[in-house]
N, C-alpha and C positions, 0 to 999 in steps of 0.2 A: 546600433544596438536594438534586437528586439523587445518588445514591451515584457516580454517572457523574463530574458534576460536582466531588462532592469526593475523587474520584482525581485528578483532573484538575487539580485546585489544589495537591495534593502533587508531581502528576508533571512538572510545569513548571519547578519547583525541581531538579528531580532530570536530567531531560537536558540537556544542552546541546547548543549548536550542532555543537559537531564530536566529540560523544559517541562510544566504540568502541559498535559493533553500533547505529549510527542508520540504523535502513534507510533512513528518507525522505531523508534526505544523501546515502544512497549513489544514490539513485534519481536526486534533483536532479542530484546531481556527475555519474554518467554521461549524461543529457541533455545538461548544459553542455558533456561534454569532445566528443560528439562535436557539438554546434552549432557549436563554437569551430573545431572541424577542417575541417566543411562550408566554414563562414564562411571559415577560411583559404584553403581551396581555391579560393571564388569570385574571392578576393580575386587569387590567383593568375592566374587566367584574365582578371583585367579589367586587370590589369597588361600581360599579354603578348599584350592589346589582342583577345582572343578573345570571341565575344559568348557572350551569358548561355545562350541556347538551345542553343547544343554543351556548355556547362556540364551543362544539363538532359538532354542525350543520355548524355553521356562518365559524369558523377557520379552524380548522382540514381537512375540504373537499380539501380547496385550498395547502397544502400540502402530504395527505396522499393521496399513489397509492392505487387505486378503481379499485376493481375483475373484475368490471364489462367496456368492452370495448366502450361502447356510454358514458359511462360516463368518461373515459380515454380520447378519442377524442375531449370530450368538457375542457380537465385539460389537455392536453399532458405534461405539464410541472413535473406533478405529478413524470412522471417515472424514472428524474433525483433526484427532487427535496427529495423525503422521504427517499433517502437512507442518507439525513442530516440530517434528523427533528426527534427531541423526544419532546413528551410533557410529560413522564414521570421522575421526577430525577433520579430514581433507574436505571432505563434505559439508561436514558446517560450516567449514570457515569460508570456503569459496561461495558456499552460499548467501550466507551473511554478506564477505563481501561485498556479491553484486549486489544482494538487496538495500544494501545502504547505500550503494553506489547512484543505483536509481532512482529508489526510496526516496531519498531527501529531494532529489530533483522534483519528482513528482509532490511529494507532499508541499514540497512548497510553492509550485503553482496550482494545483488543486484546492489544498487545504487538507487539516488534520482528519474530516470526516469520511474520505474517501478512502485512502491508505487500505486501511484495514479492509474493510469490505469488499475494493479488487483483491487483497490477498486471498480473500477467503472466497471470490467467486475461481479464483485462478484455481485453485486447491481442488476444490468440488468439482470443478469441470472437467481437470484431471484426470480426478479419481473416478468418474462415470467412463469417461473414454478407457483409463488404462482396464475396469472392470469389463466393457464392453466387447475391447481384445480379446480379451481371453474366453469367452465365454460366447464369441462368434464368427471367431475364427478358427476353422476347423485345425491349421500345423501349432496355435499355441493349444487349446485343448487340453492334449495328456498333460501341459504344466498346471493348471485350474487350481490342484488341490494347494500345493506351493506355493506359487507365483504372489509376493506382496508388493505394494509400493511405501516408500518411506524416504522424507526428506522434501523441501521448499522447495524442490526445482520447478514444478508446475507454477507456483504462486510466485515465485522472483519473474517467473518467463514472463507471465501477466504483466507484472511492474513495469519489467524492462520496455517490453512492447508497449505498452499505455504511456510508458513516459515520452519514447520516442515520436510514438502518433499526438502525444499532446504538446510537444516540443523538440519540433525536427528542424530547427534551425540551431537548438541551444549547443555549444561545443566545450568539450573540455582543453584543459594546457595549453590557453590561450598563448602562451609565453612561443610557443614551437608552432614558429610561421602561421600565425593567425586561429591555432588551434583546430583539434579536431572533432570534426561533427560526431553527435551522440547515437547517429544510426551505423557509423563505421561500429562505435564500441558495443553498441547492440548485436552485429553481425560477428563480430568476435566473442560475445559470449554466448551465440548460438552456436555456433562451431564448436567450443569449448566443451561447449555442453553436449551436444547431439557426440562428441568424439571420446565423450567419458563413457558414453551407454549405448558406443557402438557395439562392442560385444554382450549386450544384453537382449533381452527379446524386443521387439519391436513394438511392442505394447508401450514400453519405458520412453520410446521417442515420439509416437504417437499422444501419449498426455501432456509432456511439454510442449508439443507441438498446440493442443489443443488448449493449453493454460495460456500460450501467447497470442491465439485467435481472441481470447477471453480476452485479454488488455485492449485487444484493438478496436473492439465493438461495443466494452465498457465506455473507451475515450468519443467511437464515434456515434453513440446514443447521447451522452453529453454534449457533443455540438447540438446536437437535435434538441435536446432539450428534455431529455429522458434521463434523470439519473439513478440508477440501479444502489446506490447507495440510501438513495433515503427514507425506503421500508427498514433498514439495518437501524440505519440514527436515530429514527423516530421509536423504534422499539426497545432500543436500549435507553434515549431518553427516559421515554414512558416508565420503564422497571427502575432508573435513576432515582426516577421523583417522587417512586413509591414510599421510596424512605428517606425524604428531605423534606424536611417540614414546611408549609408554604407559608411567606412571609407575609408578615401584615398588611395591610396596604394603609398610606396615610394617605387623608384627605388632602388635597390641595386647593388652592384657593382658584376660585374661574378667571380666567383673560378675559378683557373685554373683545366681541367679536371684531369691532371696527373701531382697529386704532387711528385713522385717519379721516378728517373730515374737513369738505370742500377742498379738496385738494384737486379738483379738477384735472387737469391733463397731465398733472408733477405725478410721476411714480413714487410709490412708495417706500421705496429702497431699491437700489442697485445690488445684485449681489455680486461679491466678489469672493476670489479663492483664498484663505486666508493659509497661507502656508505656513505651519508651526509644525514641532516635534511631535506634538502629541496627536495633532489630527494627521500625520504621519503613521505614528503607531496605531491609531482607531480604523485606517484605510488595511494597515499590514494585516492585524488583528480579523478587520473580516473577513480577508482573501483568506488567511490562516483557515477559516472555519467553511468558508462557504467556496472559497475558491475566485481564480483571478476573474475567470469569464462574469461572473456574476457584479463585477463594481460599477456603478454610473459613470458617464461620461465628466461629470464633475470630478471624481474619484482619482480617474486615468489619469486628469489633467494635472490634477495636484501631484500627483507621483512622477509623471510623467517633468512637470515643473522641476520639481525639486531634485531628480537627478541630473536635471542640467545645469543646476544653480549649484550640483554640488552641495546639496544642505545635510 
């Protein structure tokens, strides 16, 4: 068992579904809220017997990113905004899907700070490529004025790929002959996906294509020791604390610097690894936030210990 994998057996235990700070909840939940609003809205329009294509005028423009850049600058909102929006079911939900599917793999050996932020570079790098298509390549062109993107598939491709480059050993349905490795189900959700928007312009497979470059040089800037997530954390902390009052601080009484004396050649303590539940959960806890790579070798040990003790 990889060290990957036996975090991964601890950490399973340790989030749950509606955990505080589950980025991948939070990501799903906002997908949902705003599907469920689109979805209402249609629902609206087919009530008061309006057809679906003024739907597609009136709604869709104010969330979907537009190829075309004066029409960008008049919606700038668009180029956060449609890496949320589906107005298709089959689309969400297959989206969703895989993004949970990988989502959690990765947030649990990265940590909760990272999630979010390949989402949102997967999204953005998308949507430069797919605007880029169209506006420089001369057979898409005449679509310029039309041509929208809309929908997570840029930002899952990231995930997928980030997860697999940051754990290409990890397998699922271990039960069916030893389970299968996470780069097969990676390679079947590129198929999947490149075979949904084969008949679309090739703009549409060039942003996915360019959302799953984005995962794989998020993950390998990270070995380097480069993480593109911590301008995001640190500015969101920053605006956090704007409105959290800062606590008081008590005084505490001084240690003495030197608690030993003439003790000559006797060391002062031996340290040893004290395996408990809670400094268990204090190891999971940091991996959660800061990620696996980052735990001391002390760290490893104990977790490392304790799942072969079984604790």
């Amino acid at each position: 068992m990889s060290e990957s994998e036996r975090y991964l057996g601890y950490r399973r235990k340790k989030i749950s579904f509606g955990a505080d700070g589950n980025a991948l909840m939070t990501l799903v939940s906002i997908n949902g809220v705003v599907f469920l609003a689109l979805i209402f809205l249609r629902i609206i329009f087919y009530i008061t017997q309006t057809s679906t294509k003024f739907f597609n005028i009136t709604v869709e423009p104010w969330v979907a990113l537009p190829a075309s850049l004066s029409q960008l600058l008049v919606r700038p909102w668009t180029f956060l905004v449609y890496m949320f929006s589906h107005t298709s079911l089959i689309m969400a939900f297959t989206n969703m899907l895989w993004l949970w599917a990988f989502g959690s793999i990765f947030q649990s050996v990265a940590g909760n700070k990272k999630l979010i932020p390949l989402y949102l570079y997967g999204g953005i790098v998308g949507a430069v490529v797919f605007m880029g298509c169209y506006n420089l390549i001369p057979p898409l062109k005449p679509d310029l004025a039309s041509a929208t993107l809309l929908g997570a598939s840029a930002s899952t491709m990231a995930i997928a790929v980030a997860t697999t480059a940051l754990t290409p050993d990890y397998k699922f349905f271990r039960m069916l002959n030893g389970g299968i490795p996470i780069w097969v189900l990676t390679v079947l959700y590129m198929i999947v996906d490149f075979a949904g928007i084969a008949t679309e312009s090739a703009a549409y497979s060039f942003a996915h294509f360019a959302g799953g470059l984005t995962g794989f040089f998020f993950v390998y800037s990270l070995r380097k020791g480069y993480d593109w997530s911590a301008w995001m954390n640190n500015l969101y902390d920053w605006f956090m604390n704007l409105f959290t009052p800062k606590p008081q601080s008590i005084p505490q009484k001084k240690l003495r610097e030197k608690m030993f004396y003439k003790s000559g050649d006797q060391k002062a303590f031996v340290k040893r690894s004290n395996i408990t539940q809670q400094r268990i959960d204090e190891i999971l806890d940091k991996i959660n936030q800061k990620g696996y790579n980052l735990l001391t070798e002390e760290e490893k040990n104990i977790l490392k210990g304790a799942s072969e003790a079984d604790f």
